[in-house]
TITI-579162 format. One line per field, with one value per residue (C-alpha): x, y, z. Coordinates in steps of 0.05 Angstrom, whole numbers, plus 5000, padded with zeros to 4 digits. Each point is the difference from the previous one (the first is absolute). Layout:
BEGIN
c1: [X|...]
c2: [Y|...]
c3: [Z|...]
//
This chain:
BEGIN
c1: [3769|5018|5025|5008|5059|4998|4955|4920|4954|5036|4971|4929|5031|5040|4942|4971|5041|4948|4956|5062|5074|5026|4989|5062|5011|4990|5065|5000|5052|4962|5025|4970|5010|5034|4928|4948|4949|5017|4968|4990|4970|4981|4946|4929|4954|4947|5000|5046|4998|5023|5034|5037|5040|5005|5059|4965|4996|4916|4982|4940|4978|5008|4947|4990|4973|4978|5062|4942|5019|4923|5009|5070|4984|4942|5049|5045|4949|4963|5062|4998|5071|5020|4978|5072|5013|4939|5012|5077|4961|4952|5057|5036|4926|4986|5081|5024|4971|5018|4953|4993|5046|5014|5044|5011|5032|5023|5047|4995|5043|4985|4951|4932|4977|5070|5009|5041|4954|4976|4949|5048|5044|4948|4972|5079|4995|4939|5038|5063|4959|4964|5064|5041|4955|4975|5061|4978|5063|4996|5058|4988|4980|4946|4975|5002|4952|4950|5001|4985|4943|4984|4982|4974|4944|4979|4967|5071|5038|5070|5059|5050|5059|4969|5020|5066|5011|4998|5075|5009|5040|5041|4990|4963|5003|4929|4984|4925|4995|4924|4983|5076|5030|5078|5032|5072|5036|5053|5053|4998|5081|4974|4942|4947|4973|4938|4943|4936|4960|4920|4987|4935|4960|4947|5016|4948|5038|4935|4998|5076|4991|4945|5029|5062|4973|4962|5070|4997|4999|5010|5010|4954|5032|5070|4991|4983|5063|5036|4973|5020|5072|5009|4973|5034|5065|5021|4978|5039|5057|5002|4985|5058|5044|4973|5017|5071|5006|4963|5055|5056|4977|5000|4947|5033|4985|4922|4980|5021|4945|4957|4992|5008|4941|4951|5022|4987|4932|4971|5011|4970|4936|4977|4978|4960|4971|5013|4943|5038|5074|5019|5006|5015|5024|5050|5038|5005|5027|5040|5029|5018|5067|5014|4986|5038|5067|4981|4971|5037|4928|4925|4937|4929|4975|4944|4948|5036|4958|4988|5014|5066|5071|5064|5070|5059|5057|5073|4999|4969|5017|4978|4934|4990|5013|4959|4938|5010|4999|4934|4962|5023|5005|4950|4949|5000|4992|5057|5029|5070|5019|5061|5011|5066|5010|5011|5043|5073|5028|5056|5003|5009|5000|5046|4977|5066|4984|4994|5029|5019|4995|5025|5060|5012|5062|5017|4935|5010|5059|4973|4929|4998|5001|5072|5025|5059|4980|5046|4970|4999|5053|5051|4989|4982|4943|4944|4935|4968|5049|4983|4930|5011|5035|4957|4933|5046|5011|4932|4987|4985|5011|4989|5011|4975|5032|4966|5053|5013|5011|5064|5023|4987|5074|5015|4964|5028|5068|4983|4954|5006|5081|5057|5059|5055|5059|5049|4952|4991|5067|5016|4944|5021|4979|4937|4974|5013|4955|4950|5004|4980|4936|4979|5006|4954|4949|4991|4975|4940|4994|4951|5009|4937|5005|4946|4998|4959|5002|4922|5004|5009|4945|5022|5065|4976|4953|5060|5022|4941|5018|5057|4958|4965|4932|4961|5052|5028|5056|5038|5006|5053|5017|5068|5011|4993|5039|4987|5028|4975|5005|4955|5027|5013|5038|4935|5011|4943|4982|4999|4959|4946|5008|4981|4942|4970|4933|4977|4976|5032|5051|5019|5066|4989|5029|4978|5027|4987|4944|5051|5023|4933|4997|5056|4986|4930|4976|4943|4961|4961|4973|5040|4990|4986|5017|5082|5007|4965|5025|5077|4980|4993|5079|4963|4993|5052|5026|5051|5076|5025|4941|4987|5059|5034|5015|4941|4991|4951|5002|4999|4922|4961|5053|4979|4919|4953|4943|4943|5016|4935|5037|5061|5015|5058|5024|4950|5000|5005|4928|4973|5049|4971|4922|5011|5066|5008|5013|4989|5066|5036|5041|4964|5019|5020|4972|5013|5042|5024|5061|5024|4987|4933|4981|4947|4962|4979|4979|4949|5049|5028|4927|4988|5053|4993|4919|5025|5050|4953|4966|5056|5022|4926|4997|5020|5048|5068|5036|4980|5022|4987|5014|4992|4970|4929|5003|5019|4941|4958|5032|4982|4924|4990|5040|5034|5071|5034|5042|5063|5056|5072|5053|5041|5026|4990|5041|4984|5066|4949|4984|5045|5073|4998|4960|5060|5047|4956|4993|5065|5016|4947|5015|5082|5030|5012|5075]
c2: [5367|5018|4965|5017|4972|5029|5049|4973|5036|5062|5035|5010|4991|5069|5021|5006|5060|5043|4979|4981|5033|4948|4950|4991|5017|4933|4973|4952|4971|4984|4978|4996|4936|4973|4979|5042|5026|5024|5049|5041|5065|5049|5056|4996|5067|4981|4930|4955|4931|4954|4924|4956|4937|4963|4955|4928|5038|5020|5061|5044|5057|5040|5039|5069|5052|5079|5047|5036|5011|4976|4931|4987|5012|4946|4949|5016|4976|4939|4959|4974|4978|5070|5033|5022|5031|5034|5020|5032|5032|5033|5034|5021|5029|5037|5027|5011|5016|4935|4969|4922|4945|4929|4959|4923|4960|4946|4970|4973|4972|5014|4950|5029|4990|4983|5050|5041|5058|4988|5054|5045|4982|5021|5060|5018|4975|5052|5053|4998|4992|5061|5026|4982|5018|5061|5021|5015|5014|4958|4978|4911|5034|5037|4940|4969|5048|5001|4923|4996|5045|4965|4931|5034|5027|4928|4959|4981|5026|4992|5025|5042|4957|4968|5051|5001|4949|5074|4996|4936|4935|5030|5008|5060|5018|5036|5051|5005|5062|5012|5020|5003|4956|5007|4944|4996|4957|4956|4973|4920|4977|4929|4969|4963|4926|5000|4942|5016|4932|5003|4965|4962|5024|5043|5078|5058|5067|5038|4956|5015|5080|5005|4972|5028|5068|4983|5031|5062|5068|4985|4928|4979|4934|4965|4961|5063|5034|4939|5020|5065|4989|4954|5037|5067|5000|4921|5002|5068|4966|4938|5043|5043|4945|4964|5071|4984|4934|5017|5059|4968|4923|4961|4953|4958|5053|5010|4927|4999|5069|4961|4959|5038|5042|4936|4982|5069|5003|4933|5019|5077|4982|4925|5019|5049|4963|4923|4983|5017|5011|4935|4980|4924|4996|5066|4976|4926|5031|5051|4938|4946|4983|4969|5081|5032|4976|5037|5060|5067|5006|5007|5028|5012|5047|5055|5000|4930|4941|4937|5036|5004|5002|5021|4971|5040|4946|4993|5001|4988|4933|4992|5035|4949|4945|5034|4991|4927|4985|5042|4973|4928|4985|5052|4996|5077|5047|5051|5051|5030|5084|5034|5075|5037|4950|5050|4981|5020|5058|4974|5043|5067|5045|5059|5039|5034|5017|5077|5054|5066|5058|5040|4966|4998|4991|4950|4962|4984|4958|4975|4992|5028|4924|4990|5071|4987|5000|4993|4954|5001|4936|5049|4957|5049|4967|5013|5016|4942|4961|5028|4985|4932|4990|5031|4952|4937|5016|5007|4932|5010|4943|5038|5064|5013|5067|5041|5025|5041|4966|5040|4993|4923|4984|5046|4963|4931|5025|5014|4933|4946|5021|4975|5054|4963|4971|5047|5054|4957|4999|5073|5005|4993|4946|5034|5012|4923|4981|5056|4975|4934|5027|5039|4936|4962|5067|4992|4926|5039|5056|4996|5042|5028|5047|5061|5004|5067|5047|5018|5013|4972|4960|4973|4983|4959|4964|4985|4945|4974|4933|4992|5000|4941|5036|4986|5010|5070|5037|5070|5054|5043|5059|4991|5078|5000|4976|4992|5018|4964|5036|4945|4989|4928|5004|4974|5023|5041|4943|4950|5052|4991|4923|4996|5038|4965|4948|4987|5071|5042|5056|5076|5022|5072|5061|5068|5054|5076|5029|5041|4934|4955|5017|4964|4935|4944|5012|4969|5010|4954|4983|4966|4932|4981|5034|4996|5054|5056|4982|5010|5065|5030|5029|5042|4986|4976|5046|4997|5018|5054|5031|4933|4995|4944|4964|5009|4960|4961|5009|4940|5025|4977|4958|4932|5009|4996|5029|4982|5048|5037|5042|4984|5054|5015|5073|5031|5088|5024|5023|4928|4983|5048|4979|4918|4979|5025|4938|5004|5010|5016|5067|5065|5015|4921|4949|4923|4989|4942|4970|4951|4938|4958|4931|4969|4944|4960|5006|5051|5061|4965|4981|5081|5023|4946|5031|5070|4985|4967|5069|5038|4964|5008|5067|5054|5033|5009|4993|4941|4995|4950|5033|4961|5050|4991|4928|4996|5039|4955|4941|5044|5012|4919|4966|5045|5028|5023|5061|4987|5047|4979|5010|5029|5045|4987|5040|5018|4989|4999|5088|5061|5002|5017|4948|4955|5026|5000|4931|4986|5041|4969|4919|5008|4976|5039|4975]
c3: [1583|5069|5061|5069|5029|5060|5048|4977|5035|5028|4939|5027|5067|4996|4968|5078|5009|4983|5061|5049|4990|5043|4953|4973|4921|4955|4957|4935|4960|4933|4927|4929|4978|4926|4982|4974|4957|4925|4960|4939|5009|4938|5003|4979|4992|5058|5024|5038|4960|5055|4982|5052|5003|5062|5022|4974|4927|5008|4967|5016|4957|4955|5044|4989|5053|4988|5036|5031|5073|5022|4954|5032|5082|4982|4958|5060|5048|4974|5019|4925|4962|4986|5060|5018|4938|4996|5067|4983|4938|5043|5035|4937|4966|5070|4997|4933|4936|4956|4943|5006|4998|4968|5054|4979|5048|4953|5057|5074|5036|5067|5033|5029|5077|5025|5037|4953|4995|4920|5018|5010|4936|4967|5033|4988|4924|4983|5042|4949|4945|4994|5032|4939|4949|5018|5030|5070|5032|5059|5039|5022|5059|4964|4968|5062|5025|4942|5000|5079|4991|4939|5037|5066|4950|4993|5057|5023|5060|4985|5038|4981|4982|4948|4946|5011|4942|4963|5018|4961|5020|5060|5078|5024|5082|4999|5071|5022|5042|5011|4932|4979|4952|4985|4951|4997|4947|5023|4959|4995|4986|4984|4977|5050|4987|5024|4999|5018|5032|4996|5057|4979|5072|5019|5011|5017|4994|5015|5068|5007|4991|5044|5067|4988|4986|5074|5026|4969|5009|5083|5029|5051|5017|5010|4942|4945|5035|4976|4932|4999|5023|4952|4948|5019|5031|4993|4924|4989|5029|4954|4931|5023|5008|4931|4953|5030|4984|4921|4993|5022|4956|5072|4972|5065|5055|4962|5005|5072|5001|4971|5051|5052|4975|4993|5073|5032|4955|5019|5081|4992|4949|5008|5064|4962|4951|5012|4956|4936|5030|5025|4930|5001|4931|5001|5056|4977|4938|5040|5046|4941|5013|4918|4983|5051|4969|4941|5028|5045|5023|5001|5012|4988|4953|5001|5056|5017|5018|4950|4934|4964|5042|4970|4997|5002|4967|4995|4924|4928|5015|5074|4967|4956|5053|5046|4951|4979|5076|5008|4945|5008|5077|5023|4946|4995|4935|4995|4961|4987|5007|4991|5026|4968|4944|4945|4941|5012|4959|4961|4929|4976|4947|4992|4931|4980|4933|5000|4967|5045|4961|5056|4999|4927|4968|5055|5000|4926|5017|5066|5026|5075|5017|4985|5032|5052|5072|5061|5036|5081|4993|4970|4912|4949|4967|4945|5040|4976|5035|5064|4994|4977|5062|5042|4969|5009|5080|5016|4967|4928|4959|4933|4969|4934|4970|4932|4964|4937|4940|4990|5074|4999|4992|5057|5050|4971|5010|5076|5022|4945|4972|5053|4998|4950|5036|4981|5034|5057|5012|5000|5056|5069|5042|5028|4933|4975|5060|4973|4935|5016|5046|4936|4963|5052|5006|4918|5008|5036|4944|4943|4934|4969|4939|4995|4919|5004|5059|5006|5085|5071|4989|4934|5030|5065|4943|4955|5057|5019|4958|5042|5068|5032|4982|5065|5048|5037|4968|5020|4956|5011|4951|4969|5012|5061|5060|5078|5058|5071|5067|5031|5077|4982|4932|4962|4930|4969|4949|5067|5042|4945|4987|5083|4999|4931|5026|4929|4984|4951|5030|4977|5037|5024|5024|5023|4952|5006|4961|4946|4977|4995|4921|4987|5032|5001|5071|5030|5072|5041|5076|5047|5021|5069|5062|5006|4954|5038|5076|4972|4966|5073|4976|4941|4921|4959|4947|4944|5011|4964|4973|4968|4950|4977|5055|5042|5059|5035|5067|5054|5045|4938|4961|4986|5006|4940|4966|4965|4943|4967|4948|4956|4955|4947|5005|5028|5003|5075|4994|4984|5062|5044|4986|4995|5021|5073|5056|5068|5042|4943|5012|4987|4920|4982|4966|4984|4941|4972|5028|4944|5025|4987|5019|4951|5016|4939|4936|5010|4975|4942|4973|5004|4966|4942|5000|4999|4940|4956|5006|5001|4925|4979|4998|4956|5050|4960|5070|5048|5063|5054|5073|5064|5050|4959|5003|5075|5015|4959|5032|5072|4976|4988|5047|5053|5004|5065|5020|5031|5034|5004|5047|4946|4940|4926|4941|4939|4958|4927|5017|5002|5002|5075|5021|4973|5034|5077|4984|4991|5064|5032|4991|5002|5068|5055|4992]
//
């Protein structure tokens, strides 16, 4: 679903700019909600069979309708059940050459008519459907598109923020220049407890639209100036100042916006439209001083008038306060949201199992996992070590390590095996301290044995018993290690924890075209508008001619892609044709950094599937890689791109790469 927290009405407002360039460019601050609509999608050779659920459990369907563009335009406009998926699937007949499709929606949670924009959900829904399955390549943005144009087919006149819940459960500040529409993704550090009041009154949005529109493309009287002050220049001023209270988690400072807003809109637009604006039941809502003591602030929602208003509270608590007070002292019907309330990452998996023939005879005594490292606080310790440490800053709980049968012991020795005392003693102080930190770190460290090397994949599968199943874990390759030149000291492993919002992650890095064979690289678009106005400096590139050790570089570190490609190894000509990303250096390509975020059980369910076949068949040799199954896991549900402010090593290759990673991580001192 979508809300608009802030800015309703500057989207067709701005729109004005085509007539009037004074008219001053329209500003929302929007946010998918927690609840939606759930679907399965598979194809079907010529019709879409259609089935829905809506929040109260009714069903309607299966119903099945002919993908001939003719048969979907009139689906689209009979206003019937399915009209806005016919209408998305008109768009997608007239645009891409797909066959049918079978989308159940076996799940709602999202309430209809509250003012959540449930059209929209599932204009958005259809969108990433045929998006997914017929691997269309398009960016949220892209789906955003097709889904807008999608429910515009249909006798509804939507605006344009409505599809932004394409960006999922996170605040969006949407631009409407004229025909211009910029979204920009803004990073949420703590969750929002939201409740939504219905406010049991009368509200006529066409009414509402129509004398405020009165004011547009030229004023004629004091009153539609009022309008168009408010709506331009006031209203850009208050969404700027709510993105800085959302980025920097003053939930405080946007209550207190909140209000301001409502004050500043009732003064500018009742005048306008008193009939509908006054709104007796909003503001006795707004003014009820048992809420206000759990609330930062409030506001209407939508067009605004005697439909839904939102509450902006102190806490889950306060929210549920907030609702008992609503529902039992002011009659009301109400309904709890969250924005930002992704499950915490808290567990990891490092596979560390491998065998590198490349550094044969020492990798028979030693997987690359336990080779010595001098580490940037001056302690020689097995690489593993290092990237224990590193999970357990950035707020790990868990790590759950595959290991070699024959290398078990090894491992023990280092997390689960205190020194004896008569080595302890020989240690100098320092080193007793240490000692004791190791001893603590092992509490955290989980032991899983890979019986049969069969791949990456196999590996990440081997732990997967030792994982809370539904819950986000880290993967981070135990030959491998990471080096962070972010500004603020952020680690590499805590740069990606910040940017995970319940969508699976792929660290990346640009690496020069020579080297692309030897790596799983991937390409996407960029979502939303930061990235390309701090590209003004030029394209990143890869340092080095992308060797070990390549860097990320700070204009485009940090921002994301919807990735459309992951591929393992792929030649330079397959690079050339299907891997090239926009602002990338001339020559590079994304590669994979090391790092990966996963966000349930999706990947683990793939690689058991891809086993069963992989024992099944008559191959004498099974493997189980991970690149496939990551870009199976991006073809059904989504994984994103993300660049690091850093360096990662890979100590599991050549000789040389060894030693520039030990050059590399030692202290300067």
């Amino acid at each position: 679903g979508r809300l608009c927290i802030m800015g309703e009405h500057s989207d067709w407002a701005g729109g004005y700019r085509r007539f009037n360039s004074k008219v001053v460019a329209g500003m929302c601050l929007v946010s998918g909600t927690s609840q939606g609509l759930y679907a399965r999608a598979t194809p079907h050779p010529n019709k879409l069979v259609l089935t829905s659920h809506d929040h109260r459990g009714n069903r309607v369907g299966p119903e099945e309708l002919s993908m001939d563009p003719k048969e979907l335009l009139r689906v689209a406009n009979s206003g019937s059940h399915f009209a806005y998926i016919a209408g998305v699937a008109y768009q997608v007949a007239i645009r891409y050459h797909v066959q049918g499709l079978v989308l159940d929606n076996y799940k709602t949670d999202l309430p209809l008519k509250k003012g959540l924009s449930s059209s929209a959900a599932a204009c958005v829904l259809a969108a990433r459907a045929f998006n997914r399955i017929y691997d269309l390549k398009l960016s949220a943005r892209g789906e955003m598109d097709l889904a807008y144009h999608g429910e515009i087919t249909t006798p509804s006149q939507c605006g344009r923020m409505d599809q932004c819940c394409a960006f999922g459960a996170r605040p969006v500040l949407m631009r409407f220049d004229g025909d211009k529409l910029d979204c920009e993704e803004l990073t949420l550090k703590e969750p929002l407890y939201i409740v939504i009041v219905e406010l049991a009154g009368h509200k006529d949005t066409v009414e509402i639209l129509q004398q405020l529109n009165r004011a547009y493309p030229v004023a004629a009287t004091p009153v539609e100036e009022g309008v168009q002050r408010f709506l331009g220049e006031r209203n850009a001023a208050l969404v700027g100042a709510a993105v800085d209270a959302v980025e920097a988690g003053d939930a405080p400072k946007l209550g207190a916006l909140l209000d301001q807003f409502q004050a500043e809109f009732d003064e500018a637009l009742i005048p306008q439209c008193p009939s509908q604006l006054t709104a007796p039941n909003l503001h006795r809502v707004l003014s009820y001083a048992p809420l206000r003591k759990h609330i930062w602030g409030a506001k209407g929602i939508g067009s605004q008038g005697d439909g839904c208003a939102q509450l902006l509270c102190k806490s889950a608590a306060d929210m549920e306060a907030a609702m008992a007070v609503v529902t039992s002292e002011l009659q009301m019907g109400c309904l709890p949201l969250q924005i930002g309330a992704t499950r915490p990452v808290t567990q990891a998996v490092i596979p560390a199992a491998s065998f590198a023939q490349t550094l044969f005879p020492a990798s028979k005594t030693l997987p690359p996992a336990l080779f010595p490292v001098l580490d940037a606080d001056g302690i020689m310790k097995p690489a593993v070590l290092v990237l224990v440490e590193q999970a357990l800053a950035a707020g790990i709980l868990k790590v759950v390590i595959v290991v070699d049968e024959a290398a078990r012991s090894a491992f023990d020795d280092i997390f689960h095996r205190p020194p004896e005392p008569r080595t302890l003693q020989r240690l100098p102080q320092r080193m007793r301290d240490y000692a004791s930190v190791i001893n603590e770190t092992g509490r955290r460290v989980h032991l899983v044995t890979q019986i049969e090397q069969r791949g990456l994949g196999d590996a990440i599968l081997t732990a997967a018993h030792a994982l809370d199943a539904d819950a986000p874990y880290v993967i981070m390759l135990g030959d491998h290690l990471y080096k962070s030149t972010h500004r603020n000291g952020d680690s590499c492993i805590q740069q990606l924890i910040s940017c995970f919002d319940g969508t699976s992650l792929m660290a990346l890095r640009p690496t020069a075209e020579a080297e692309v064979s030897r790596f799983g690289c991937a390409t996407g678009t960029w979502e939303g508008s930061r990235h390309d106005s701090r590209q003004k400096d030029g394209a990143i590139g890869a340092k080095d001619g992308g060797e070990i050790g390549a860097k990320t570089q700070t204009p485009c570190a940090g921002h994301v892609l919807n990735l459309t490609s992951i591929v393992e190894k792929p030649s330079v000509e397959f690079a050339r044709s299907n891997l090239v990303t926009p602002s990338i250096g001339t020559g590079e390509y994304l590669s994979a950094f090391g790092l990966y975020i996963i966000a349930d059980a999706s990947l683990m369910l793939t690689l058991k599937d891809e086993l069963d076949v992989c024992l099944t068949s008559s191959s004498v040799r099974h493997t189980l890689e991970l690149t496939p199954a990551l870009d199976k896991l991006r073809r059904d549900r989504g994984v994103r791109g993300v660049l690091l402010e850093g360096e990662r090593f890979d100590i599991g290759g050549e000789p040389r790469s060894y030693l520039r990673t030990l050059a590399a991580l030692a202290p300067d001192s």
